[in-house]
N, CA, C and O of each residue as an XYZ file, in Angstrom:
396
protein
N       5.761     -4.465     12.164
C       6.281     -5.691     11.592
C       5.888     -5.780     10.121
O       4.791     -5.424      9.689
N       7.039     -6.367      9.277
C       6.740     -6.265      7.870
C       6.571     -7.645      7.338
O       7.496     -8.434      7.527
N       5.159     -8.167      6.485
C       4.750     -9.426      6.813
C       4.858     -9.581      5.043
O       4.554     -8.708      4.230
N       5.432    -11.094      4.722
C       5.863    -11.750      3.483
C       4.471    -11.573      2.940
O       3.589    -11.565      3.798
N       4.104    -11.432      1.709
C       3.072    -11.326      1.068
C       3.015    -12.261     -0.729
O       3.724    -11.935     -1.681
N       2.111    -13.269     -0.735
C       2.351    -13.710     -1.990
C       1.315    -13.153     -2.982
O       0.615    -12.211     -2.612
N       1.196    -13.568     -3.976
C      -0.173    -12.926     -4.886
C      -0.904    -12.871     -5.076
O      -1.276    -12.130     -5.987
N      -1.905    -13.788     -4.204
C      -2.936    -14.488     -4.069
C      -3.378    -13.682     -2.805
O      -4.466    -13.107     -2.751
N      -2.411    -13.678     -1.737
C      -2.646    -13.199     -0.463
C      -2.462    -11.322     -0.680
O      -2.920    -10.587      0.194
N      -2.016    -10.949     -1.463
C      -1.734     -9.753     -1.645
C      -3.347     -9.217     -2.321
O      -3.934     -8.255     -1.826
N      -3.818     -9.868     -3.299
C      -5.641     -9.658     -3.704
C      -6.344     -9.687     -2.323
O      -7.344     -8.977     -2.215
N      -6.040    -10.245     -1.506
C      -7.267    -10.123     -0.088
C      -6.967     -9.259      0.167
O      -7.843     -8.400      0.068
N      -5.571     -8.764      0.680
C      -5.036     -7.406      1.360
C      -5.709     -6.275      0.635
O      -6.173     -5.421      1.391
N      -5.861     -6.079     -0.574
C      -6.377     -4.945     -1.535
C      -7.423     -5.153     -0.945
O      -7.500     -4.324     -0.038
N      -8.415     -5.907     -0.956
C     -10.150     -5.768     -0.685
C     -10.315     -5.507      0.428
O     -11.445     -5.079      0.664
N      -9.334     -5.615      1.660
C      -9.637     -5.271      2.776
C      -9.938     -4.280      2.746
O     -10.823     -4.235      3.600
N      -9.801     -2.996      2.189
C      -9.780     -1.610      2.177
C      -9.078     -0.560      2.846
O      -9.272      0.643      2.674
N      -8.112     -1.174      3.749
C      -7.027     -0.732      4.570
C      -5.780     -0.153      4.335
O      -4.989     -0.762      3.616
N      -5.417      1.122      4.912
C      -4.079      1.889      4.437
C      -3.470      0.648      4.433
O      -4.025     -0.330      4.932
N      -1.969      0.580      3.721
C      -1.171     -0.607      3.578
C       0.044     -0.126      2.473
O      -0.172      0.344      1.356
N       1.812     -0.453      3.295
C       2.909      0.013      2.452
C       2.983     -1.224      2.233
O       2.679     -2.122      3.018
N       3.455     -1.341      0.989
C       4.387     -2.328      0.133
C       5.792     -2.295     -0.370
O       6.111     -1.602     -1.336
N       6.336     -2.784      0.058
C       8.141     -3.161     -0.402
C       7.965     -4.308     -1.413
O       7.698     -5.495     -1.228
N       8.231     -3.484     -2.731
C       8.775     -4.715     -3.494
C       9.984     -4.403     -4.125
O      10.463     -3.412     -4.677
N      10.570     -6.328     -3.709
C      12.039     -5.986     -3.568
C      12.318     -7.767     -4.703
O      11.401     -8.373     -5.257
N      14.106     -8.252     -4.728
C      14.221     -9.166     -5.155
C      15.654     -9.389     -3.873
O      16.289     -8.566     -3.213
N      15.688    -10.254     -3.929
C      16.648    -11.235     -2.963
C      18.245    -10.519     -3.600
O      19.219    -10.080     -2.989
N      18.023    -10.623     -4.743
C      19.186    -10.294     -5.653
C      19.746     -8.419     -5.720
O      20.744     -7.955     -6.272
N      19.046     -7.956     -5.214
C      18.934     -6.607     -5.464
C      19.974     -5.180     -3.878
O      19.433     -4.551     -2.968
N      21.127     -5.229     -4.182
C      21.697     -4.359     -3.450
C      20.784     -3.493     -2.563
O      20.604     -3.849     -1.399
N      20.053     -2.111     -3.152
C      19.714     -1.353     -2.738
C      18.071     -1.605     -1.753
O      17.495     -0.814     -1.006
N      17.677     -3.123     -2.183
C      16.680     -3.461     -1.760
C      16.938     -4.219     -0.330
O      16.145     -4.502      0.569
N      17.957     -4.378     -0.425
C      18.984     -5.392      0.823
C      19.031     -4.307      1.976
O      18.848     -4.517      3.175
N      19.354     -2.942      1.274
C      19.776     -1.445      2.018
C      18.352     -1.281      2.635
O      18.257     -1.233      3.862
N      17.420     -1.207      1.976
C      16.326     -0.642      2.375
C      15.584     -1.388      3.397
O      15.155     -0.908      4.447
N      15.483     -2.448      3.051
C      14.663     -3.539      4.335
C      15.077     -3.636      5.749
O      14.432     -4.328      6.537
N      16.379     -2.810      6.190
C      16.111     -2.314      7.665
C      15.130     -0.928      8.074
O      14.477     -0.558      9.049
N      15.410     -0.495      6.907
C      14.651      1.268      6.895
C      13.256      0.684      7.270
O      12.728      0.916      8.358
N      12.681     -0.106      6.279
C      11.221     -0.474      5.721
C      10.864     -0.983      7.784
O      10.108     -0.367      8.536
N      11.598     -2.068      8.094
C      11.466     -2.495      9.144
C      11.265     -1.512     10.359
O      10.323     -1.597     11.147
N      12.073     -0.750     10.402
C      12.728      0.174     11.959
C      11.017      1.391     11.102
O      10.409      2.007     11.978
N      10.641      1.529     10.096
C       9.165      2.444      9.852
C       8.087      1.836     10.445
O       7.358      2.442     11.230
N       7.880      0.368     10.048
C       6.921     -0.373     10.320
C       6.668     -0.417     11.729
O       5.481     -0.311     12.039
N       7.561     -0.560     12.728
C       7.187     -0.335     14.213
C       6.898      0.778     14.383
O       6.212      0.890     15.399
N       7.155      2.076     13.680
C       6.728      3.314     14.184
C       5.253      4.295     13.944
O       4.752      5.288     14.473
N       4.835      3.103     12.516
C       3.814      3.665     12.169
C       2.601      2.926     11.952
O       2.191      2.339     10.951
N       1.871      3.149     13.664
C       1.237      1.706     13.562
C       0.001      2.117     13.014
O      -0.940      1.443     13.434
N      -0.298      3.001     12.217
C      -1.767      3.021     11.206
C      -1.827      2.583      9.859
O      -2.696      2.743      9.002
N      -0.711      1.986      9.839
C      -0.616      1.818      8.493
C       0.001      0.036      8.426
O       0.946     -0.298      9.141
N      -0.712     -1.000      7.446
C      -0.143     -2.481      7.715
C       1.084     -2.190      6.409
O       0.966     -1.576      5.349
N       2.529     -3.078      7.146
C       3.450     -2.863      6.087
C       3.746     -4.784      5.476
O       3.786     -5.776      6.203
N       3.873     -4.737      4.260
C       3.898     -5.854      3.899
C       5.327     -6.053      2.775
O       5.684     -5.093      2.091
N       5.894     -7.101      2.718
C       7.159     -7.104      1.388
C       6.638     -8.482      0.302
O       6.442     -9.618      0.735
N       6.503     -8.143     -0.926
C       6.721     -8.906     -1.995
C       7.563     -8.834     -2.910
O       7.904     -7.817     -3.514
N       8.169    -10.574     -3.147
C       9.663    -10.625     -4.068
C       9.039    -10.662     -5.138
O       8.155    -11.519     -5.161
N       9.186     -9.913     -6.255
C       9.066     -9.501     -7.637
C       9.491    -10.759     -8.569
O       9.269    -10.743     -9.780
N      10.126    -11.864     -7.907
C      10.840    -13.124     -8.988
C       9.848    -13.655     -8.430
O       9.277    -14.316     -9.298
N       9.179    -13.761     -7.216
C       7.971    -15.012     -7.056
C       6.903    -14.333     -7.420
O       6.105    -15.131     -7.913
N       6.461    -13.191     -7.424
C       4.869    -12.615     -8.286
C       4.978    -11.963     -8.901
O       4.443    -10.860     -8.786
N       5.987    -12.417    -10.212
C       5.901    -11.874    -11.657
C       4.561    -10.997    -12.076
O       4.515     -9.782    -12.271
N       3.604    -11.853    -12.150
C       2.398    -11.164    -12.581
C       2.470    -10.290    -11.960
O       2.699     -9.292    -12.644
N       2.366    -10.028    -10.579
C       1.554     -8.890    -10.139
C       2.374     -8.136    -10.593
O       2.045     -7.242    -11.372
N       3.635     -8.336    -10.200
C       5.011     -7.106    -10.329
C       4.541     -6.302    -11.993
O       4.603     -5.101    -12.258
N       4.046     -7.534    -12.975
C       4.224     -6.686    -14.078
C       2.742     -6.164    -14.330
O       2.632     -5.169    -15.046
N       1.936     -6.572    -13.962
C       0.229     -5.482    -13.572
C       0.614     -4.584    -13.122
O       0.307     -3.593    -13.785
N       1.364     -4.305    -11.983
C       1.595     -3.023    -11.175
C       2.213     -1.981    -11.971
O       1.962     -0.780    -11.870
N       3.073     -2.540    -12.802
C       4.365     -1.968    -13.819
C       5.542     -1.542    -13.069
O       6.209     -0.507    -13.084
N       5.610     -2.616    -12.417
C       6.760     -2.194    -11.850
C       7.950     -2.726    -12.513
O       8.245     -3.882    -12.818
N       8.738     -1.302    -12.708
C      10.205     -1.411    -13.492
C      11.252     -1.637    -12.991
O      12.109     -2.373    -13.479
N      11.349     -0.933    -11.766
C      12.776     -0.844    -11.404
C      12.204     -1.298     -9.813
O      11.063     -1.484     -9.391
N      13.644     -1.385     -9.112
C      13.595     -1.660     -7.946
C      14.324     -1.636     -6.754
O      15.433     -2.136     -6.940
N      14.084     -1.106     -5.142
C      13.360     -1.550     -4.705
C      11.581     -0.364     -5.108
O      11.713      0.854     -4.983
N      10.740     -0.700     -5.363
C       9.480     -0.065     -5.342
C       8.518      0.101     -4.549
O       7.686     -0.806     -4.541
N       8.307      1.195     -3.694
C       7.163      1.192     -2.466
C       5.734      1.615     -2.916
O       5.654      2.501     -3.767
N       4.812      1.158     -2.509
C       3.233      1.533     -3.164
C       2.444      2.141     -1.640
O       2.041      1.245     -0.898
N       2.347      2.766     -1.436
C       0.675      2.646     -0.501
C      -0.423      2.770     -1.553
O      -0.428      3.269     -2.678
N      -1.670      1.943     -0.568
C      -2.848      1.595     -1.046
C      -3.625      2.010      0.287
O      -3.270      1.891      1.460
N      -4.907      2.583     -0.312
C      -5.604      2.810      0.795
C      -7.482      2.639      0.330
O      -7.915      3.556     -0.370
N      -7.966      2.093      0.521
C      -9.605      1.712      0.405
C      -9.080      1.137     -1.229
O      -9.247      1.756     -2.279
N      -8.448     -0.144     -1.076
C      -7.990     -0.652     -2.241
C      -7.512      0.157     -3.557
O      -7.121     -0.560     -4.479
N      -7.501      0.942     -3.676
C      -7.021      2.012     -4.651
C      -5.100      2.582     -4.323
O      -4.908      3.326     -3.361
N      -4.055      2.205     -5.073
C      -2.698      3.115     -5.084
C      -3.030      4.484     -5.034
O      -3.904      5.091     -5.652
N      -1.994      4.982     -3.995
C      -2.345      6.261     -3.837
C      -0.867      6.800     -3.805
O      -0.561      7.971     -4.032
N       0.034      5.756     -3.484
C       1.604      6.695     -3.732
C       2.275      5.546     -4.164
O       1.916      4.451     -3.730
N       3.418      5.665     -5.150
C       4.057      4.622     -6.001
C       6.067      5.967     -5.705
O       6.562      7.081     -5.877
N       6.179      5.293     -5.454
C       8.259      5.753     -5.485
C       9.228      4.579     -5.316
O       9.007      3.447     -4.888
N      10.284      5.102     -5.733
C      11.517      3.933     -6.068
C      12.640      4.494     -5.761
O      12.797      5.696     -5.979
N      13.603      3.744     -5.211
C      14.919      3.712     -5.423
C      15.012      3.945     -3.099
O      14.254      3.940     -2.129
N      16.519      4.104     -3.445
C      16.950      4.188     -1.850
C      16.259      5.432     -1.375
O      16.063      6.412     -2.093
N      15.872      5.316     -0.001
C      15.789      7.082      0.472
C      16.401      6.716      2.077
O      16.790      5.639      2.527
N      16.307      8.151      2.759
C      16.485      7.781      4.330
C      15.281      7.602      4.812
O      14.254      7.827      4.172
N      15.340      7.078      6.270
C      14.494      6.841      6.860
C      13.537      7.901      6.965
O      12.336      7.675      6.812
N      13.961      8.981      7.202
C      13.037     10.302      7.198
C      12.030     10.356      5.701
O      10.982      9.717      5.783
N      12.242     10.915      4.673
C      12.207     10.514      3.555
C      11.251      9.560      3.333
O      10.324      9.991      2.648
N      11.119      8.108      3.758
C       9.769      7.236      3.445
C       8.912      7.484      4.411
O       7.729      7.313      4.116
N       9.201      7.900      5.670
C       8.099      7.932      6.684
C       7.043      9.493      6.041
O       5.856      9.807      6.137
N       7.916      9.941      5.586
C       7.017     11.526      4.959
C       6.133     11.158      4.034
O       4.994     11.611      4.144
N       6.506     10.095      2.716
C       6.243      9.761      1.948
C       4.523      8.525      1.796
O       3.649      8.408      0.937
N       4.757      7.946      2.959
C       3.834      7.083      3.520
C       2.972      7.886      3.865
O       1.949      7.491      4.424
């Protein structure tokens, strides 16, 4: 299950120290629309890892700390530290490798 994340709540998630994918996406965004069944139908399959989505128009800041440019943008984090950053559409195969 892929759980809404705001910016405030997204700083606890980091300190937890826990593997963790991120979808950041915007409401407005085609390919991000495409991706959020993919992101979903991964999240049940890969239960070692917590999957979370943040909209880039409601946590500006973080979006632009992170540097995130383009979008949709996936991050894993693992013992609070980014450890993989990629963008754009892929298949389902493709992000589960990537994660």
């Amino acid at each position: 299950m892929v759980k809404q994340l705001n910016e405030n709540e997204f700083k606890d998630v980091l300190a937890s120290g826990k593997k963790f994918f991120v979808d950041f996406y915007a409401d407005w965004c085609g390919p991000c629309r495409a991706m959020g069944p993919v992101v979903d139908e991964v999240s049940e399959e890969l239960t070692n890892v917590d999957f979370y989505k943040v909209n880039v128009d409601e946590a500006e800041n973080l979006a632009e700390a992170l540097m995130i440019t383009n979008i949709p943008c996936f991050m894993v984090f693992e013992e609070g530290k980014l450890q993989k950053k990629f963008v754009g559409m892929m298949s389902k195969e493709s992000l589960v490798e990537k994660i």
